[in-house]
C-alpha positions as CSV (number, residue, x, y, z in Angstrom):
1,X,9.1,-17.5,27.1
2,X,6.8,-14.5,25.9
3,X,4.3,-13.9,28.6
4,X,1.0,-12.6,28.4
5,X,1.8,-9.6,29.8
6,X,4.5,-9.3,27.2
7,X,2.2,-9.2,24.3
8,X,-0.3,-7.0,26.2
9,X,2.4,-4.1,26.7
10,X,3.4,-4.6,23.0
11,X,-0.4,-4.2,22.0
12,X,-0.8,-1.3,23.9
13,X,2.4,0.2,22.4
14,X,1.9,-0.6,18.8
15,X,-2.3,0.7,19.5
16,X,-0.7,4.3,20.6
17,X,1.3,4.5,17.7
18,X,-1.3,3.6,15.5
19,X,-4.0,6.3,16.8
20,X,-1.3,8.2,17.0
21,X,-1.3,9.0,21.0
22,X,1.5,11.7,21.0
23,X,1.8,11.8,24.5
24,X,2.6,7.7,24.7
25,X,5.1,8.1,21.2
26,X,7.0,10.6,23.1
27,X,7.5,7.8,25.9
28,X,8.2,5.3,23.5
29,X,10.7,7.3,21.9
30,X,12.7,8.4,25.1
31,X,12.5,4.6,26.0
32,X,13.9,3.6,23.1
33,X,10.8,1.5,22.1
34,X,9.3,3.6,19.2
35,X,10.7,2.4,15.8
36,X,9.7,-1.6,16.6
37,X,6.0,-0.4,17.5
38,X,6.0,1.9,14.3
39,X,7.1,-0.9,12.1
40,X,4.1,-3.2,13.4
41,X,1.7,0.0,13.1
42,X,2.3,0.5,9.7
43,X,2.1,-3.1,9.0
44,X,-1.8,-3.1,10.6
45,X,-2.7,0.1,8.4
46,X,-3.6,-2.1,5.2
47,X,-5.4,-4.7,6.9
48,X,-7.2,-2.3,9.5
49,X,-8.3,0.9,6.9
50,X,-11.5,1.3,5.0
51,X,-11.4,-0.4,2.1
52,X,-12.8,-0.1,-1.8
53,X,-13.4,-2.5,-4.5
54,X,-14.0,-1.0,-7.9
55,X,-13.5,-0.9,-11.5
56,X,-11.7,0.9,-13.2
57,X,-11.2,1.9,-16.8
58,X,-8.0,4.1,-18.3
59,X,-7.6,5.8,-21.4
60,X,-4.1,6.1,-21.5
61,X,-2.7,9.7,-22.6
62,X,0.3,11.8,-21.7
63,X,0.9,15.3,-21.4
64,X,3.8,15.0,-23.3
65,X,1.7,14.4,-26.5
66,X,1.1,17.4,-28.6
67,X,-2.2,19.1,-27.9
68,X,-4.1,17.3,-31.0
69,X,-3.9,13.6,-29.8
70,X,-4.1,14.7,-26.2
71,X,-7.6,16.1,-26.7
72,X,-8.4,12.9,-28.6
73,X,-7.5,10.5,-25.7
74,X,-9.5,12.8,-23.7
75,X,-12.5,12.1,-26.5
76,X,-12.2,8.8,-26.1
77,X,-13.0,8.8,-22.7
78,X,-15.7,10.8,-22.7
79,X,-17.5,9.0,-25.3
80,X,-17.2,5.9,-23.1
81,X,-18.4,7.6,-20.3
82,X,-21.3,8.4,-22.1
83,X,-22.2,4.8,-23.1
84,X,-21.5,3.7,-19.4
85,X,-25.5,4.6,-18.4
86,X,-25.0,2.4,-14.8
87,X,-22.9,0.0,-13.1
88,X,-24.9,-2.6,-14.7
89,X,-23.2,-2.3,-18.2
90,X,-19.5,-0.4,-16.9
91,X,-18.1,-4.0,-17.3
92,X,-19.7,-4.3,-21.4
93,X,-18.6,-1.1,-22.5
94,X,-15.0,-1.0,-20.5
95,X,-14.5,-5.4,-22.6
96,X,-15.6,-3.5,-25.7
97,X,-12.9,-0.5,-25.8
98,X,-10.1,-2.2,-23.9
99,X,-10.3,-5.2,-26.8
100,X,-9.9,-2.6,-29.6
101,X,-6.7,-3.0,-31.1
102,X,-4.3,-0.2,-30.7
103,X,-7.0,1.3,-28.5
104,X,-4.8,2.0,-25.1
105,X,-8.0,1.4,-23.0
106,X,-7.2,-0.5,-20.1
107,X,-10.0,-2.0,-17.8
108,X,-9.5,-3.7,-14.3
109,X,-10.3,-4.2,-11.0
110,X,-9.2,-2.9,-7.7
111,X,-8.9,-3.1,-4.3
112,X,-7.9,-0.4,-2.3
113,X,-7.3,0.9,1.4
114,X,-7.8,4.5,2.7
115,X,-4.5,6.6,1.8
116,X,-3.2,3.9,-0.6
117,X,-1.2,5.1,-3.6
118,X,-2.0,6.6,-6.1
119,X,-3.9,8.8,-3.4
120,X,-6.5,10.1,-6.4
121,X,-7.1,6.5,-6.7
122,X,-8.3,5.6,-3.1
123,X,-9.5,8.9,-2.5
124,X,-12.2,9.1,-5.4
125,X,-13.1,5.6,-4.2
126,X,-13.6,6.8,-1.0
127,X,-15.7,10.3,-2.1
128,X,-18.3,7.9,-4.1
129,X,-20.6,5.3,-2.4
130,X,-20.7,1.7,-3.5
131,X,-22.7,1.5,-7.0
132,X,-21.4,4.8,-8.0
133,X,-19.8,5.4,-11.7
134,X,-17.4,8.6,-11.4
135,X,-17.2,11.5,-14.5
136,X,-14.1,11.2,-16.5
137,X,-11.3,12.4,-13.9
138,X,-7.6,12.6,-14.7
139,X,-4.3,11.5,-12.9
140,X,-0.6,12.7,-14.2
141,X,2.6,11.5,-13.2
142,X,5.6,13.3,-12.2
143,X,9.3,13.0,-11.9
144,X,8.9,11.4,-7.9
145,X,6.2,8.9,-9.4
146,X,7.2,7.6,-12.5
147,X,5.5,4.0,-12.7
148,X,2.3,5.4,-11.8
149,X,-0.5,5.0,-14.5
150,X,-1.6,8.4,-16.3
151,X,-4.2,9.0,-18.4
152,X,-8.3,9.4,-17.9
153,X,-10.5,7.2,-15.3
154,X,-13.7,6.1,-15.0
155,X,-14.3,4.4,-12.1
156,X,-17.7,1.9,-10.9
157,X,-17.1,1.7,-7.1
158,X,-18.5,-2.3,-6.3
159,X,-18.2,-2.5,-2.3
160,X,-17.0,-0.7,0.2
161,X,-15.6,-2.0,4.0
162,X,-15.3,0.0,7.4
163,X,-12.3,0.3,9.3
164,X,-11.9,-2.6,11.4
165,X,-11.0,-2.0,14.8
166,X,-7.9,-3.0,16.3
167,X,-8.6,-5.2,19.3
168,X,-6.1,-7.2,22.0
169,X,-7.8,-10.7,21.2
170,X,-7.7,-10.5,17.2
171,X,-3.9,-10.1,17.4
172,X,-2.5,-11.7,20.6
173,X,-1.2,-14.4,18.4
174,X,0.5,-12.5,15.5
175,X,2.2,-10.4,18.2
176,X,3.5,-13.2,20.4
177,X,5.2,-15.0,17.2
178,X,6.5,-11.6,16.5
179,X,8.6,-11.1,20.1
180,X,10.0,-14.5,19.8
181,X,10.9,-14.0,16.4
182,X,12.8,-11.0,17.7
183,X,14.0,-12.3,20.8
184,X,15.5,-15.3,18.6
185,X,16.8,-13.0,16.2
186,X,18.9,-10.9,18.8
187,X,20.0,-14.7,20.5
188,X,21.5,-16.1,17.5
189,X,23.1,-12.4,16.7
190,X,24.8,-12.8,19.6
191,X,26.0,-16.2,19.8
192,X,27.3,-15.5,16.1
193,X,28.9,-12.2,17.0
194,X,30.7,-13.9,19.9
195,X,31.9,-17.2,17.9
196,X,33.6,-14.3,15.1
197,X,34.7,-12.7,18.6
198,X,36.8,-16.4,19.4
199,X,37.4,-17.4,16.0
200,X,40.7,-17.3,14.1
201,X,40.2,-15.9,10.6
202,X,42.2,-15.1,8.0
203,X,41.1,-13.1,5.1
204,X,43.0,-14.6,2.1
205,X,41.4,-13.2,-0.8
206,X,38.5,-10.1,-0.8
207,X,35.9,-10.1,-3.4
208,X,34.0,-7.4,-5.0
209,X,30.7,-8.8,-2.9
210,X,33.1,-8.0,0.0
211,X,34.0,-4.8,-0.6
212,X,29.9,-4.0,-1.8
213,X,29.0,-4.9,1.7
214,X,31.5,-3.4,3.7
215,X,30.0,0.1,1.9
């Protein structure tokens, strides 16, 4: 059975890793007891961070155009901008360009938490303050982010949300399930470790699945 206690020393380990408490890590670490409390600290970061709602238009473009229809995509998005007077027509004018046919204006909406990816994203969200409508501002992949959109943003930030704060009584529950989940996990690996132990196998024919996890 988990005990309270238990959960309470797993809280208190997963809180130092996630204010990052260097003195506490470096126990953690010598005890052997880091990498679980990491993986549960990262896990909190998306629900715990500041947050942004916003939209968002794109005027696609890529740098690997030639320089004529790169400084068009670029006019494109700054004649939107210029319609966009407020947040209170950003929705109209992003409907009108993104339904243009062959147009490559995209329009959406976001949500976002503080150091999310794309970090120009999340950041700009974070630099304006809810009801805000950002310049024309750019974002270009490279070879180590290749599925990230490129182009020209405009961005109408709707709402944004504090941190929350991470507290023992909001989580006790989450964490508990999580120990016996573990603690179950390591029983039946085990128990299945020491029935192949007893058993009498016989490989009699390998397949390539075999041989893919073996490597």
């Amino acid at each position: 059975p988990v005990s309270k206690e238990d959960v309470r020393t797993f809280f208190d380990n997963v809180s130092a890793v996630y204010k990052n408490d260097t003195k506490k890590i470096e126990e953690l670490k010598q005890q052997g007891r880091y990498e679980e409390s990491e993986v549960v600290a990262r896990q909190l970061v998306p629900a715990l961070a500041p947050k942004a709602q916003f939209d968002l238009i794109l005027v696609y473009a890529d740098k690997k155009m030639d320089d004529t229809e790169f400084a068009q995509r670029r006019k494109i998005a700054d004649t939107i901008r210029k319609e966009i007077k407020d947040k209170s027509n950003f929705r109209d004018v992003a409907q009108k360009y993104a339904q243009q046919k062959d147009s490559r204006v995209y329009a959406s909406v976001m949500n976002v938490y503080e150091g999310m990816q794309p970090v120009e994203l999340s950041s700009k969200a974070f630099q304006l303050k809810a009801g805000d409508v950002s310049n024309v501002f750019e974002i270009f992949t490279d070879s180590e982010r290749p599925g990230v959109a490129q182009g020209f943003f405009i961005m109408n930030v709707i709402e944004k949300t504090p941190a929350q704060k991470l507290v023992f009584e909001a989580s006790e529950r989450q964490l508990e399930e999580y120990i016996n989940s573990k603690r179950a996990e390591s029983i039946i690996n085990q128990a299945v470790q020491a029935l192949i132990k007893d058993a009498d196998i016989k490989i009699i024919k390998t397949f390539k699945m075999d041989k893919v996890a073996q490597s």
